[in-house]
C-alpha positions as YAML, in Angstrom:
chain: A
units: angstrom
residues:
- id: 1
  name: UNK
  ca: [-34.54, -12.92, -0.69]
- id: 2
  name: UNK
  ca: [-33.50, -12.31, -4.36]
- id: 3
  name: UNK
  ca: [-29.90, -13.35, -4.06]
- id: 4
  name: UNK
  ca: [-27.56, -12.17, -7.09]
- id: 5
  name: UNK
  ca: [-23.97, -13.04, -7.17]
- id: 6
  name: UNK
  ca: [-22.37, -10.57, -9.81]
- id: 7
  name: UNK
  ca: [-18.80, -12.10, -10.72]
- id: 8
  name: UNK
  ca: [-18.97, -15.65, -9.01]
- id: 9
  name: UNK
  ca: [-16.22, -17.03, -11.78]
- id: 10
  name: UNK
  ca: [-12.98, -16.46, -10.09]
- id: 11
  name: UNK
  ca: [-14.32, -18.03, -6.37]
- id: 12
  name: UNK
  ca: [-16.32, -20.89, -8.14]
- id: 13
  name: UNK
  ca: [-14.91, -21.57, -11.91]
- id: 14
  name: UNK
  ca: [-17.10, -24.75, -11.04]
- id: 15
  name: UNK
  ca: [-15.61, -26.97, -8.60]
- id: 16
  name: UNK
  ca: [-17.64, -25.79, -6.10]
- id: 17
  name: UNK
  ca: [-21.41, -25.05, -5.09]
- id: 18
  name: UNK
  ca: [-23.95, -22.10, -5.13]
- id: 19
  name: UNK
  ca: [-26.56, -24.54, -3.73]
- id: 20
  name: UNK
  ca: [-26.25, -23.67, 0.11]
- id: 21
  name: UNK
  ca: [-27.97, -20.21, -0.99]
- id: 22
  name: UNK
  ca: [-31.16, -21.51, -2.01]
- id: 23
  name: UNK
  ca: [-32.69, -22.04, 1.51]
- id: 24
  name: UNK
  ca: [-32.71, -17.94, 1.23]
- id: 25
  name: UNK
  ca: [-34.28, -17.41, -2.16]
- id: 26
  name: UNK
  ca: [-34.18, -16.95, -5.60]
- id: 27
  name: UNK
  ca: [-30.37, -16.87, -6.50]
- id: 28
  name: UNK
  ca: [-28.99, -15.89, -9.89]
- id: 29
  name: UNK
  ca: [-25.02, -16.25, -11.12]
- id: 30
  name: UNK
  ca: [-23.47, -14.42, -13.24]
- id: 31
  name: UNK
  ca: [-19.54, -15.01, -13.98]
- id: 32
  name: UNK
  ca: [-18.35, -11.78, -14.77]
- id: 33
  name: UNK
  ca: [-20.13, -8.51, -14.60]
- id: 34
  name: UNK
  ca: [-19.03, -5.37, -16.03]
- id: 35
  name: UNK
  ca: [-20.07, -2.01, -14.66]
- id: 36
  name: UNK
  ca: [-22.13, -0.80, -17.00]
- id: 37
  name: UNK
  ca: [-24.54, -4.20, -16.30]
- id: 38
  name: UNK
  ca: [-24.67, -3.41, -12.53]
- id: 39
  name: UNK
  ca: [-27.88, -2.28, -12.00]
- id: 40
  name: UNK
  ca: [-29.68, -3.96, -15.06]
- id: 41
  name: UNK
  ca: [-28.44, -7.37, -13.47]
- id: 42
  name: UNK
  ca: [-29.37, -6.25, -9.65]
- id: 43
  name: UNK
  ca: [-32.49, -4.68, -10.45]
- id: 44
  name: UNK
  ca: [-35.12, -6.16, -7.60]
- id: 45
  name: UNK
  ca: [-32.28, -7.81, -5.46]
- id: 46
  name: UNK
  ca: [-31.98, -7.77, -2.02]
- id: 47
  name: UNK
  ca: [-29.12, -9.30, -1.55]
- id: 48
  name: UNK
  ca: [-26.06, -9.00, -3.83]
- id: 49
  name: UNK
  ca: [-22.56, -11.02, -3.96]
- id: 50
  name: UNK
  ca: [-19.62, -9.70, -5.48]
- id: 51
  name: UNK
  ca: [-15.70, -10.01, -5.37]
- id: 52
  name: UNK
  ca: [-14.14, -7.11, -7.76]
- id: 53
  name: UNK
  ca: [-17.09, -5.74, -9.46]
- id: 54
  name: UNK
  ca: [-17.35, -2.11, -9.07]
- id: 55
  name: UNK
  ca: [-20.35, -1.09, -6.74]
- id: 56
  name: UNK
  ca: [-20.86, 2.64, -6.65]
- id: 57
  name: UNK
  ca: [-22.58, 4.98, -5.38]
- id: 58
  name: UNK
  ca: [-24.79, 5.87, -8.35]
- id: 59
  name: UNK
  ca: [-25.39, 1.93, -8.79]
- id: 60
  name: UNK
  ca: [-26.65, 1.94, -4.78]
- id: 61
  name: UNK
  ca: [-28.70, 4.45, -5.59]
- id: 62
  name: UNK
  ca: [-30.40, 3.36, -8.81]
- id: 63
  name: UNK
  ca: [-31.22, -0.47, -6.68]
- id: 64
  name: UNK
  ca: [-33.98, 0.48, -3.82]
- id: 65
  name: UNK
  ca: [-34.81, -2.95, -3.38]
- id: 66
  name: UNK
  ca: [-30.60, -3.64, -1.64]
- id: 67
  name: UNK
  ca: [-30.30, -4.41, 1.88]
- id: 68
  name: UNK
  ca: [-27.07, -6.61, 1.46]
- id: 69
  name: UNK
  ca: [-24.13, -6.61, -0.03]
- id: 70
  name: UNK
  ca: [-21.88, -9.52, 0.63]
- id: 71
  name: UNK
  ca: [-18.31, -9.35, -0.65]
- id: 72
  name: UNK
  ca: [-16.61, -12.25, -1.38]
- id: 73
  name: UNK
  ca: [-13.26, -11.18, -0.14]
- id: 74
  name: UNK
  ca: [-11.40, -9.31, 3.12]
- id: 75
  name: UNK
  ca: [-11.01, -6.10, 0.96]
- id: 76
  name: UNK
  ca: [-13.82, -4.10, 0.35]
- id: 77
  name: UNK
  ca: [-12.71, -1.08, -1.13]
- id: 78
  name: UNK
  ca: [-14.90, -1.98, -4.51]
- id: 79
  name: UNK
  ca: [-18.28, -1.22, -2.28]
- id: 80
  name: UNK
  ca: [-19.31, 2.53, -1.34]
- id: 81
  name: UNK
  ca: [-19.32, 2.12, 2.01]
- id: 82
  name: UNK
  ca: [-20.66, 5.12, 2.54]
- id: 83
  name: UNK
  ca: [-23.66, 5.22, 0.31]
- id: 84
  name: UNK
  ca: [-24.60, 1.25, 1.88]
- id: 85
  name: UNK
  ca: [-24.52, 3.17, 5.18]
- id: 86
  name: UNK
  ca: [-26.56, 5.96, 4.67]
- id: 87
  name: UNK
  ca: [-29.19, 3.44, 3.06]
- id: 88
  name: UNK
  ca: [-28.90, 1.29, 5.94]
- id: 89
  name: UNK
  ca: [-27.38, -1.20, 3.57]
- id: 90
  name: UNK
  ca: [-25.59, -4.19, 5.60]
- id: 91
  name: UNK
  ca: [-22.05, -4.87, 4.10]
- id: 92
  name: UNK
  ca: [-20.56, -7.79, 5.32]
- id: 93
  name: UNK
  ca: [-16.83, -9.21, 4.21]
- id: 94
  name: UNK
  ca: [-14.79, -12.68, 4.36]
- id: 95
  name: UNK
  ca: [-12.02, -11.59, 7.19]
- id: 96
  name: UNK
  ca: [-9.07, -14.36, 7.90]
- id: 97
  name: UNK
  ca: [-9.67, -16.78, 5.28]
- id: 98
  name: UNK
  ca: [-6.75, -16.91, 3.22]
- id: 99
  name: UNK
  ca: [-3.80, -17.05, 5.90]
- id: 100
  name: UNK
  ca: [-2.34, -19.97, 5.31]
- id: 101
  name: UNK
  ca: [-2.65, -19.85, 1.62]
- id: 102
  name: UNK
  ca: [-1.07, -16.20, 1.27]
- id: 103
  name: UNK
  ca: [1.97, -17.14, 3.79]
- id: 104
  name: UNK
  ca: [2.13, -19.93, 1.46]
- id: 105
  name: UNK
  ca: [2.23, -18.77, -1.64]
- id: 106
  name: UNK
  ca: [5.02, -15.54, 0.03]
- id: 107
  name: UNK
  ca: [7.46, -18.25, 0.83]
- id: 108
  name: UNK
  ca: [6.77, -19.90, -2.73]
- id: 109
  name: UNK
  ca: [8.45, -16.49, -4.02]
- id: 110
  name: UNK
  ca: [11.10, -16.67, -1.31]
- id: 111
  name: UNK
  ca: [12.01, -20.48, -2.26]
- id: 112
  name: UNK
  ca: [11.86, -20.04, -5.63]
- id: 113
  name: UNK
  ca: [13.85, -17.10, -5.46]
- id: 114
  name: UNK
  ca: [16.31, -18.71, -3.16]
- id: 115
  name: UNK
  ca: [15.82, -22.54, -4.93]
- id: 116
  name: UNK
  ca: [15.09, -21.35, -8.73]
- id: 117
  name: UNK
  ca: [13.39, -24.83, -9.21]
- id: 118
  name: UNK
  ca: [11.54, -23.19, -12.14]
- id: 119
  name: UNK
  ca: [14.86, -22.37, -14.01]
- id: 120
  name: UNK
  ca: [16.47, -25.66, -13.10]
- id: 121
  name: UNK
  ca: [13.43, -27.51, -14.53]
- id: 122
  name: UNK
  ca: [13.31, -25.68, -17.64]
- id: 123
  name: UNK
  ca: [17.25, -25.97, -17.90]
- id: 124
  name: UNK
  ca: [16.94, -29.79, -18.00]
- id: 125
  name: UNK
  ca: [14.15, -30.20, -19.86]
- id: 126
  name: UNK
  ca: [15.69, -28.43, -22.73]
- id: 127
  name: UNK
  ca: [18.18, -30.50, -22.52]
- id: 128
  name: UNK
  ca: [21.40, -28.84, -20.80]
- id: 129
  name: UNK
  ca: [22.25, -31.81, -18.40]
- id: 130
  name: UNK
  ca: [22.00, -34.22, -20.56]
- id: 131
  name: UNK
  ca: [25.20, -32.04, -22.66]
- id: 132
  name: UNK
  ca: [26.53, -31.20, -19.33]
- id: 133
  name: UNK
  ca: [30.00, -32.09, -18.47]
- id: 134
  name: UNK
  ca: [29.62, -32.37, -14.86]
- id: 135
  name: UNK
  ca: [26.86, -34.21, -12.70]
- id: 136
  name: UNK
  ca: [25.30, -30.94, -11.31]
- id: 137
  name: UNK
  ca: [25.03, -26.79, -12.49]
- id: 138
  name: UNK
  ca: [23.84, -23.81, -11.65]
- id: 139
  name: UNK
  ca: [22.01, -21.15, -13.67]
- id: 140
  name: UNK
  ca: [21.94, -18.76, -11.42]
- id: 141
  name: UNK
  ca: [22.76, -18.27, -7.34]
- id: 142
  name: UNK
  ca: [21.13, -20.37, -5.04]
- id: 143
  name: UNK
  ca: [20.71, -19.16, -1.78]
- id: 144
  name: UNK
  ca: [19.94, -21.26, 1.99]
- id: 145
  name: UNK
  ca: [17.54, -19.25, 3.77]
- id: 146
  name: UNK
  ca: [18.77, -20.26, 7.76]
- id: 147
  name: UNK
  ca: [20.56, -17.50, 8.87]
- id: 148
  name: UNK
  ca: [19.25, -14.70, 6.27]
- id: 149
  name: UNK
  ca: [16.75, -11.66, 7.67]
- id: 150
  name: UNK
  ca: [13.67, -11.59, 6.96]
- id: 151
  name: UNK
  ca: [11.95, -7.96, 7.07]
- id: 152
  name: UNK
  ca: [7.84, -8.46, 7.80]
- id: 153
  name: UNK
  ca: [5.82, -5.06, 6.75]
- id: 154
  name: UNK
  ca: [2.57, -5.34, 8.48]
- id: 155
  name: UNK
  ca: [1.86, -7.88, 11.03]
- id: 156
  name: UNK
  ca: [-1.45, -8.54, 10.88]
- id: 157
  name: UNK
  ca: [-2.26, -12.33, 11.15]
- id: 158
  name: UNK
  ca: [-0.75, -13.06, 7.47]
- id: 159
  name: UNK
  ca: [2.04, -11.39, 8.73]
- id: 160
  name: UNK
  ca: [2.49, -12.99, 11.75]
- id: 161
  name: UNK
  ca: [2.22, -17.12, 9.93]
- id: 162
  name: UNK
  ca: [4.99, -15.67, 7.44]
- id: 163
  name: UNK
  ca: [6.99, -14.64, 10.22]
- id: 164
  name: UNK
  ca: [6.45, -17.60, 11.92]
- id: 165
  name: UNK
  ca: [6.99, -20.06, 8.96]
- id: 166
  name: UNK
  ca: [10.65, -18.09, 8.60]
- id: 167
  name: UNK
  ca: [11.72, -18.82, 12.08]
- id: 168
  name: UNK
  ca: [11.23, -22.71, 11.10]
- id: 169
  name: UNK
  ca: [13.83, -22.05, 8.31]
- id: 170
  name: UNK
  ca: [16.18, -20.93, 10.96]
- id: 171
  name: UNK
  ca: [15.45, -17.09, 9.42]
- id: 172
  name: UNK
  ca: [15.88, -13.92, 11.98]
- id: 173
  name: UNK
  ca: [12.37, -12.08, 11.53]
- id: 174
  name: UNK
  ca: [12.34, -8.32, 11.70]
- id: 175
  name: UNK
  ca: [8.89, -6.77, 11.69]
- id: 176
  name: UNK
  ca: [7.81, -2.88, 10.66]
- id: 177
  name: UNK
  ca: [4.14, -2.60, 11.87]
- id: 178
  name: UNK
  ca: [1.55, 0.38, 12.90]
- id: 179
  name: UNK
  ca: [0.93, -0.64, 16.28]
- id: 180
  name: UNK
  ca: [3.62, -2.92, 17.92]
- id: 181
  name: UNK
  ca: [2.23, -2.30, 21.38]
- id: 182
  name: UNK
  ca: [-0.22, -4.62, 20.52]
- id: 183
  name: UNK
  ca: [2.06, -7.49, 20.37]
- id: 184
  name: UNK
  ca: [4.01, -7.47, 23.55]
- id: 185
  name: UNK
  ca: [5.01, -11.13, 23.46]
- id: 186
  name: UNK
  ca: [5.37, -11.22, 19.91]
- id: 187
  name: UNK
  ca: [8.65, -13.63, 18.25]
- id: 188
  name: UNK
  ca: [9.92, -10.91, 16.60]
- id: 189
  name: UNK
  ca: [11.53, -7.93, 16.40]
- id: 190
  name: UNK
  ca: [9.76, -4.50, 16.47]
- id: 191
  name: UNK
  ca: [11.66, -1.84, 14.23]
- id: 192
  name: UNK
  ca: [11.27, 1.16, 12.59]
- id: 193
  name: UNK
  ca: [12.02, 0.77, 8.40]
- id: 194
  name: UNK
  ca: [14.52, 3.30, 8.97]
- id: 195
  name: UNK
  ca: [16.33, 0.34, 11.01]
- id: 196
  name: UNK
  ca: [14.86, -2.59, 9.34]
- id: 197
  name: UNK
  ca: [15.12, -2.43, 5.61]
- id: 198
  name: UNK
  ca: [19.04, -2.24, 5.72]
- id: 199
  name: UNK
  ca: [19.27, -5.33, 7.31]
- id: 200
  name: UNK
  ca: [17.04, -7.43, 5.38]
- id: 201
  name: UNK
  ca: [17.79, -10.07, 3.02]
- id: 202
  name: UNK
  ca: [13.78, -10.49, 2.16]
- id: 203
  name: UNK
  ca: [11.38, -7.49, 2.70]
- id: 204
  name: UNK
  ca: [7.76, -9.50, 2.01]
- id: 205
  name: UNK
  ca: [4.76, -6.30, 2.22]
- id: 206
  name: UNK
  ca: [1.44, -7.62, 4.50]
- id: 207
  name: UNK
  ca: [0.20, -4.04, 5.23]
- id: 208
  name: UNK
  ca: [-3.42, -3.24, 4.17]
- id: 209
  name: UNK
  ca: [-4.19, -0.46, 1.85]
- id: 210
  name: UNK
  ca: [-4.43, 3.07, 3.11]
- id: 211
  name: UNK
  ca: [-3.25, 6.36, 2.32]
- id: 212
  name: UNK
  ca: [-0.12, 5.62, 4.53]
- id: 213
  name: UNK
  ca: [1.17, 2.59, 2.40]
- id: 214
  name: UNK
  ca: [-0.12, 3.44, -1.06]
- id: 215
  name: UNK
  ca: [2.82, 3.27, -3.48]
- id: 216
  name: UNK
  ca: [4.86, 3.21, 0.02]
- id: 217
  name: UNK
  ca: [7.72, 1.10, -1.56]
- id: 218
  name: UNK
  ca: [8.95, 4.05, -4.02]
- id: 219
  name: UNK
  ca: [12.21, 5.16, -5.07]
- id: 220
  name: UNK
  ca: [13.01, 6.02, -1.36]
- id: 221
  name: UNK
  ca: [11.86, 3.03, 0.08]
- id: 222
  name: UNK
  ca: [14.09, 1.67, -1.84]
- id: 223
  name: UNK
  ca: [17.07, 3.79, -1.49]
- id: 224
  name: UNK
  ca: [16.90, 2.56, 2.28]
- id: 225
  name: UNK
  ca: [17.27, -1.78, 1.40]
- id: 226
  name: UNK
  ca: [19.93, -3.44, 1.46]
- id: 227
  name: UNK
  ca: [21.67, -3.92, -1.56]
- id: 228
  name: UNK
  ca: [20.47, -7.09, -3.27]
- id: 229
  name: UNK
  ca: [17.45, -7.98, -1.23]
- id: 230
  name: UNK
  ca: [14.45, -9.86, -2.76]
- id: 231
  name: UNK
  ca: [10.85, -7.78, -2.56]
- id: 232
  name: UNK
  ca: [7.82, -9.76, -2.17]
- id: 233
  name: UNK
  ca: [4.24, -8.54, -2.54]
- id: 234
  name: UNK
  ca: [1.52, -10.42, -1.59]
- id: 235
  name: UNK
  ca: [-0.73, -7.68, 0.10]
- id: 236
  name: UNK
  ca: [-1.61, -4.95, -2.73]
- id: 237
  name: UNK
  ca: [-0.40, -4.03, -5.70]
- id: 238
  name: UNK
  ca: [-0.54, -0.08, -5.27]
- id: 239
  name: UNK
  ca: [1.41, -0.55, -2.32]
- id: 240
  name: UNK
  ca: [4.42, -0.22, -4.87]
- id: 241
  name: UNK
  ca: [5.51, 2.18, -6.87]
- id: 242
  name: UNK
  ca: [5.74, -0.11, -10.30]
- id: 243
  name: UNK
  ca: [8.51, 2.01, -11.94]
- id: 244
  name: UNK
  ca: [10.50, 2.55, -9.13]
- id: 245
  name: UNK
  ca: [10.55, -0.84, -8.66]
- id: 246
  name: UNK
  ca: [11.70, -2.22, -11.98]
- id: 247
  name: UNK
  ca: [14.17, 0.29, -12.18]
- id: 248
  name: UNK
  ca: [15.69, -1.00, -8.76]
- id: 249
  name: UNK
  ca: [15.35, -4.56, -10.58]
- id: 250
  name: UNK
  ca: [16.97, -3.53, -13.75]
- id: 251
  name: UNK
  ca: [20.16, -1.56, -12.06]
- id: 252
  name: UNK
  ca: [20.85, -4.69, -9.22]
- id: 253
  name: UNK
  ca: [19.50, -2.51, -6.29]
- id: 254
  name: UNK
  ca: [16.90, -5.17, -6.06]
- id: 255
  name: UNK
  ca: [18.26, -8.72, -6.91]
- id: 256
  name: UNK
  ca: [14.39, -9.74, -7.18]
- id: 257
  name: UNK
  ca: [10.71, -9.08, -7.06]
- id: 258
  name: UNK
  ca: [7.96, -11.93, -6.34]
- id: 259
  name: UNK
  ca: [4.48, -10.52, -6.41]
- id: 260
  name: UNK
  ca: [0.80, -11.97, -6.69]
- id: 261
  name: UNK
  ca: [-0.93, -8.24, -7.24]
- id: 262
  name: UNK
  ca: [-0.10, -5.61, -9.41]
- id: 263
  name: UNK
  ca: [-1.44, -1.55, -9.63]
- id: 264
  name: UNK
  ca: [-3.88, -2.84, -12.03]
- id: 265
  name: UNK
  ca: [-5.71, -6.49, -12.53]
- id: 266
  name: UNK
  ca: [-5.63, -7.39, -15.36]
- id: 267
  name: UNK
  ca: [-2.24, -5.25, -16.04]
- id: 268
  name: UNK
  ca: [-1.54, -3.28, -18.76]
- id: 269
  name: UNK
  ca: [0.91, -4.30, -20.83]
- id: 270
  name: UNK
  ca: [3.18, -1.50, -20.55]
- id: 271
  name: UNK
  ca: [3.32, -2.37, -16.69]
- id: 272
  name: UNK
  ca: [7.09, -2.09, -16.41]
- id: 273
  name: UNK
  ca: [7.10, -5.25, -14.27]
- id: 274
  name: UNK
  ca: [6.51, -7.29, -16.90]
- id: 275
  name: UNK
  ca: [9.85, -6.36, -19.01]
- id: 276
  name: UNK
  ca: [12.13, -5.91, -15.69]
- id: 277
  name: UNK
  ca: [14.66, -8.90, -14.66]
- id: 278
  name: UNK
  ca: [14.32, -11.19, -12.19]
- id: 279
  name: UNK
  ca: [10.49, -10.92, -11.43]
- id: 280
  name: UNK
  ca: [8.24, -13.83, -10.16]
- id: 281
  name: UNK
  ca: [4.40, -12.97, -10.88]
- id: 282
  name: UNK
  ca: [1.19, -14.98, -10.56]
- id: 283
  name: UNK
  ca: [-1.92, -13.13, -11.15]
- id: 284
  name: UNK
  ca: [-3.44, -12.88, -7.78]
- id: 285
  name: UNK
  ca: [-3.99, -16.54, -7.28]
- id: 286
  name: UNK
  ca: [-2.53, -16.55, -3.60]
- id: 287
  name: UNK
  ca: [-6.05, -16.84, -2.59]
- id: 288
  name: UNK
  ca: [-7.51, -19.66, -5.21]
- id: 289
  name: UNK
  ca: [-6.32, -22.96, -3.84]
- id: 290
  name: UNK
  ca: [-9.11, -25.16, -3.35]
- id: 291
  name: UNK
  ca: [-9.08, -25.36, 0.20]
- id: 292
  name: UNK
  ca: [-9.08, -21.89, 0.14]
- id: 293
  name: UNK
  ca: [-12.24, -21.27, -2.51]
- id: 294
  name: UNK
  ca: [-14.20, -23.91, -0.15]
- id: 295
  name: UNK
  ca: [-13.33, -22.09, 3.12]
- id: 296
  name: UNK
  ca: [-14.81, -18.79, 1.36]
- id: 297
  name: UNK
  ca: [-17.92, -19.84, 0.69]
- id: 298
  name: UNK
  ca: [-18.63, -21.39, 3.87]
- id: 299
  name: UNK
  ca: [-17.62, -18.46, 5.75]
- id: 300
  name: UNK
  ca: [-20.31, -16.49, 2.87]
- id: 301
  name: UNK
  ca: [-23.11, -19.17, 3.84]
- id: 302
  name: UNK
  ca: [-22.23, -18.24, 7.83]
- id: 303
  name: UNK
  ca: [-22.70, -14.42, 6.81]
- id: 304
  name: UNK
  ca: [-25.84, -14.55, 4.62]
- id: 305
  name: UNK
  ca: [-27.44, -17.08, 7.12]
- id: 306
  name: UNK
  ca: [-26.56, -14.40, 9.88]
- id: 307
  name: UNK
  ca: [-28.27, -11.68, 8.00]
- id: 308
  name: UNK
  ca: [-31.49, -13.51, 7.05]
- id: 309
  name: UNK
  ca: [-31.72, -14.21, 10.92]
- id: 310
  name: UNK
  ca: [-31.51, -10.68, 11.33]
- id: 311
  name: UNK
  ca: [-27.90, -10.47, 13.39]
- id: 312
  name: UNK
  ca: [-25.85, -10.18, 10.82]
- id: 313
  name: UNK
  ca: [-21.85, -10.59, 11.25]
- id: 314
  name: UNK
  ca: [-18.53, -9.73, 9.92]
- id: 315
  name: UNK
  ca: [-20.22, -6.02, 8.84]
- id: 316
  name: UNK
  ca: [-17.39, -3.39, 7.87]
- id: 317
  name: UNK
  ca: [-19.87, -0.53, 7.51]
- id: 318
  name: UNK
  ca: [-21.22, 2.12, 10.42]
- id: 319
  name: UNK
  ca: [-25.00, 1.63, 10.44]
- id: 320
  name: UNK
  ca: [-27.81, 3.74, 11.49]
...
């Protein structure tokens, strides 16, 4: 196969190895590719990797040699699924692979949130306890987490580590999901918003994107939390409703916001997120640890190798 991986930067900055694709072919890596270089750079492949870039319908149609698209994440919404499928064209994804690191990097917001380490830090290193009066300060509230309620939107199996990984810190776990039928013996406890977002100390969002969550936490969303709760987002940025949002931050509704995603990637710099108080953001690394990169690509290798055998797995799109 002619193998081209189209923005292969963010998964493999270098640390890591294209090689295992050469037993399939000729394999060319870009870093980056803008949209407008689609179909120049695929021209002739049969096989094409990609994590954000843009593949439409018009570039599907303009590339008669594709047969694969591999996407080097869980989300595919950046593929025409429909066009692949009406070309026969075999889209696979990377389900599962970041659990651990996106439950981790959620309860990095809640513990610096409840910890402020980062503050603290800063505080000393300018300086301030060295002029302090007293052995220990605080800058702001600190907070113990045993005892506090945690609100879960979306309990897929990110969901479920989080909620697990807050009943070790003595947290009560409340869960909103779709379908709790389908966790009868579930540790937690089932509840409409309605009923859980008032009780919440910590609402953390691990819903996928669909109509039914898209900018789901707006203004009455909102409205319904408890009064000083801390927001995290680790799932997708256009699950929130940006402005809505920073103006809960900026009038004490919210007492804080952690999130990983925004509406937009790279933001704009209007984004109102980045002016409001209290906000924690890291630009979408949840996903990037090591580990994490390395556990990608081998599940990639396990998909293309599937493919080339002609069963191929982890396929998101309807086929002929």
């Amino acid at each position: 196969m002619n193998i081209v991986i189209l923005d292969g930067f963010a998964a493999n900055p270098g640390d890591l190895s294209w090689d295992f694709l050469n037993a399939y072919g000729e394999v060319t890596v870009y870093d980056r590719t803008p949209e407008a270089l689609v179909v120049e750079r695929a021209a002739g492949a049969e096989a094409v990797v990609l994590n954000k870039t843009v593949l439409s319908r018009a570039s599907i149609e303009a590339l008669p040699d594709l047969r694969f698209v591999a996407v080097l994440a869980t989300g595919f919404n950046v593929v025409d699924i429909a066009a692949c499928s009406e070309r026969g064209i075999v889209v696979s994804n990377i389900p599962s692979y970041s659990v651990s690191a996106v439950a981790q990097q959620t309860f990095a917001f809640i513990l610096e949130f409840a910890n402020r380490i980062g503050l603290h830090t800063g505080s000393v290193l300018a300086g301030d306890w060295v002029k302090s009066p007293d052995f220990s300060y605080q800058k702001a509230p600190l907070t113990e987490l045993e005892g506090k309620t945690l609100g879960v939107v979306g309990y897929g199996r990110i969901g479920a580590r989080v909620a697990a990984i807050a009943a070790a810190f003595g947290m009560r776990v409340l869960c909103n999901t779709a379908h709790p039928e389908k966790y009868p013996s579930a540790p937690v406890t089932f509840l409409p918003l309605d009923e859980m977002l008032p009780q919440c100390d910590v609402v953390s969002l691990h819903a996928p994107l669909t109509p039914q969550t898209d900018r789901m936490v707006n203004a009455d969303f909102i409205a319904r939390m408890k009064k000083g709760a801390f927001l995290v987002n680790t799932a997708r940025g256009q699950e929130l409703d940006e402005a809505a949002v920073a103006g809960a931050l900026k009038n004490g509704k919210l007492a804080g916001l952690g999130a990983d995603v925004l509406s937009s990637e790279p933001p704009a710099a209007d984004n109102p997120l980045l002016s409001a108080p209290n906000v924690f953001l890291t630009p979408h690394i949840a996903w990037a640890a090591f580990e994490t990169r390395k556990r990608l690509l081998s599940i990639l290798a396990k998909n293309v190798a599937a493919f080339a055998a002609g069963s191929p797995v982890n396929v998101v799109n309807p086929l002929p």
